[in-house]
N, C-alpha and C positions, 0 to 999 in steps of 0.2 A: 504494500500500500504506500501513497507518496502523501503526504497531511500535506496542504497549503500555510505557510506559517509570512503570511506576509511577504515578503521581500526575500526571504528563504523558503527555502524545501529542502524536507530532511527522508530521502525513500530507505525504508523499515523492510526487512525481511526478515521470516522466521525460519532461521536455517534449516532447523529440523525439518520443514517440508521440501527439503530438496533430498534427504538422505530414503532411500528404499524402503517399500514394508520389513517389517519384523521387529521382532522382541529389542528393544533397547538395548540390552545385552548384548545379544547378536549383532545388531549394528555396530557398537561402541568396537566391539573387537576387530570386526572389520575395517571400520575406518581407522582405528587409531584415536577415534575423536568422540565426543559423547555431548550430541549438541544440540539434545531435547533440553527444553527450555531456554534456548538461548533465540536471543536476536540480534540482529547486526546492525549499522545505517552508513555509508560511507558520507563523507563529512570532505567538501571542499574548503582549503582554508585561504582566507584572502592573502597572496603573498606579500603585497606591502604591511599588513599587519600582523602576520607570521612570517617572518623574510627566512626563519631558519629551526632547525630541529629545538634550540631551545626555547623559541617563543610558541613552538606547537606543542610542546611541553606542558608548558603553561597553562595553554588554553586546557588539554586535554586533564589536567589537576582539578581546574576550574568548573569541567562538566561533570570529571567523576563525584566530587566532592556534593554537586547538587542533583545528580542522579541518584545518589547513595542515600539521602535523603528521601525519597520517594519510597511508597508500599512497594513490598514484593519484589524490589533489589536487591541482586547478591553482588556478585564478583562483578567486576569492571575490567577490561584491559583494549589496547587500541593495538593493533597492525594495519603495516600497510599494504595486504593481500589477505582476502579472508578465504576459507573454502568455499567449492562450489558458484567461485568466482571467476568472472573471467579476467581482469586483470593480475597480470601475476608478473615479475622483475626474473628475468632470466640472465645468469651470467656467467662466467667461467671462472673454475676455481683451479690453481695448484696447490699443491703438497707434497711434500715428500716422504715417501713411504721406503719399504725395505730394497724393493724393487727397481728404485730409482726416483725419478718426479713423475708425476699423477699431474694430469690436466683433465679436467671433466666440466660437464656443464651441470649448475645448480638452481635450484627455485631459492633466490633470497627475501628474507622480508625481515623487517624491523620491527620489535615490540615495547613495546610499554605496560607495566602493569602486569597483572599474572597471568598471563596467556594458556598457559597449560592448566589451571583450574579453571579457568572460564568453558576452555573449550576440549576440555577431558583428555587429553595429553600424558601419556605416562612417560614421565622422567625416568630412563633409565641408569643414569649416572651422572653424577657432578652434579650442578645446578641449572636453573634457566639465568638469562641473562637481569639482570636487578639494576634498577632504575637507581637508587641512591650509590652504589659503589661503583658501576660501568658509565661514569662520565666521563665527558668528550675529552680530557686532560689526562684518563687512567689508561693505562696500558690497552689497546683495542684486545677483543672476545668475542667468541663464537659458541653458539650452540649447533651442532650436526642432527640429525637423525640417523637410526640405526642403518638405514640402506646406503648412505653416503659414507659411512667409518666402513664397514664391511666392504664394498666396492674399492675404495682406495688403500683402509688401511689392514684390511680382512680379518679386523677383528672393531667389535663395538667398544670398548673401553679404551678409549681414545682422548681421555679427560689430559690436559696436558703437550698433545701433538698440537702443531703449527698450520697455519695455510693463509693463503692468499687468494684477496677476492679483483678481480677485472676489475675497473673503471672507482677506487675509491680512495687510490691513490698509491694501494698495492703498502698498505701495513701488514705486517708477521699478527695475525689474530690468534691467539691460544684458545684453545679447545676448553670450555669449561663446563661442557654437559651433551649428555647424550639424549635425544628423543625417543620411545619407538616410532614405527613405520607408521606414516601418514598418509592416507589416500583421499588428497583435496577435492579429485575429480569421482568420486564413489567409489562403492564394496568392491568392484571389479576391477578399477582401475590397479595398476602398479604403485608400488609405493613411490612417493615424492622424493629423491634426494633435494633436502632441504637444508637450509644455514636459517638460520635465525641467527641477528646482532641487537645491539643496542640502539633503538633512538638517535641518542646523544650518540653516538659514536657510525651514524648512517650518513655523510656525508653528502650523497647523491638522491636522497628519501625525497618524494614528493612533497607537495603541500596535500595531498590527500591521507587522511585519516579512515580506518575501519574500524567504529567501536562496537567493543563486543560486549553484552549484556547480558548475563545467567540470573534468571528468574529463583526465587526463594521457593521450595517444595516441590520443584522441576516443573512449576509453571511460569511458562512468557509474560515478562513484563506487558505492562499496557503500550504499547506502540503510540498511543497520540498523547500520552502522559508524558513519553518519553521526547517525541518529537516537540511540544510546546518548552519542555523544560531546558532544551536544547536552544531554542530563540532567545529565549530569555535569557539565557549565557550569553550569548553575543549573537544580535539578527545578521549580523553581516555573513556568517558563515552560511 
């Protein structure tokens, strides 16, 4: 659905109906993801009033803070590629592995906020990427998924190994958490090799934002509660 909010429009999808019949369970394992009760909205941000990741930053504190306030809000977090989406950042990664260097192509996306509780994500190792200690000034980090360690480094526990992403200016990122396997595009698809970084440390990120929303008792927030309380953070967006 797309709410009219004045001078903005904020379009609400509810993920979950894009994921196949079956048991919850069954799906959750299949994807990787577990995204009954969630909702999404992508969020353009004006770039002369967001010119850079830490003023999206900002704003993105500014809406969790007043959505968290609303009935029937849970977890909050912002990527800029949601599943079942069709925009997605493709790029090339190296590494080096036992074998020599690894050059492969990746799905990258940057997040904020707790990505993997929002959107039912099992951390296999290490941590996900943390918005107060992965600032733009700290050493750059990476999160992998299991299909991307296993391809290059043929093993998943990879907390620690190095690599290198195309186009962000080519910093040594340290491995500080593993995913399991993710299937953005449904049950069937292959799994994603994925990188998740930092925000604050995404250099080339859009001014577009994808927040993600997990309903309290695995029920969907209200969609037009959520879109008005969004205007009201700022219409310009």
């Amino acid at each position: 659905p797309i709410f009219g909010l004045g001078t903005a429009q904020v379009a609400v999808c509810a993920l979950a109906i894009c994921v196949d019949e079956g048991s919850a369970a069954v799906r959750s394992l299949a994807l990787g993801l577990d995204v009954d009760g969630v909702v999404s909205t992508r969020i353009t941000l004006p770039q002369p009033a967001y010119p850079d990741p830490a003023a999206r930053e900002r704003f993105a504190q500014r809406l969790r803070d007043a959505w968290r306030a609303l009935p029937g809000v849970g977890e909050i977090a912002f990527v800029d590629a949601a599943p079942f989406q069709r925009y997605r950042r493709q790029v090339s990664m190296s590494a080096d592995a036992a074998g020599g260097p690894v050059d492969v192509g990746v799905n990258l996306a940057s997040g904020l906020g707790p990505v993997p509780d929002v959107l039912g994500m099992r951390l296999l190792h290490g941590r996900f990427v943390d918005d107060a200690a992965d600032l733009a000034s700290a050493a750059p980090v990476a999160v992998v998924s299991r299909t991307l360690a296993l391809q290059v480094w043929k093993t998943d526990e990879v907390v620690g190994r190095t690599l290198r992403l195309a186009g962000d200016g080519s910093p040594t990122r340290t491995v500080v958490g593993v995913l399991d396997d993710v299937r953005y595009d449904g049950a069937l698809a292959d799994p994603v090799r994925m990188v998740f970084v930092p925000h604050a440390q995404d250099p080339v990120a859009s001014n577009g934002l994808v927040a993600l929303v997990r309903g309290r008792g695995g029920d969907a927030p209200d969609f037009a509660l959520l879109a008005r309380t969004a205007a009201a953070v700022d219409p310009r967006v």
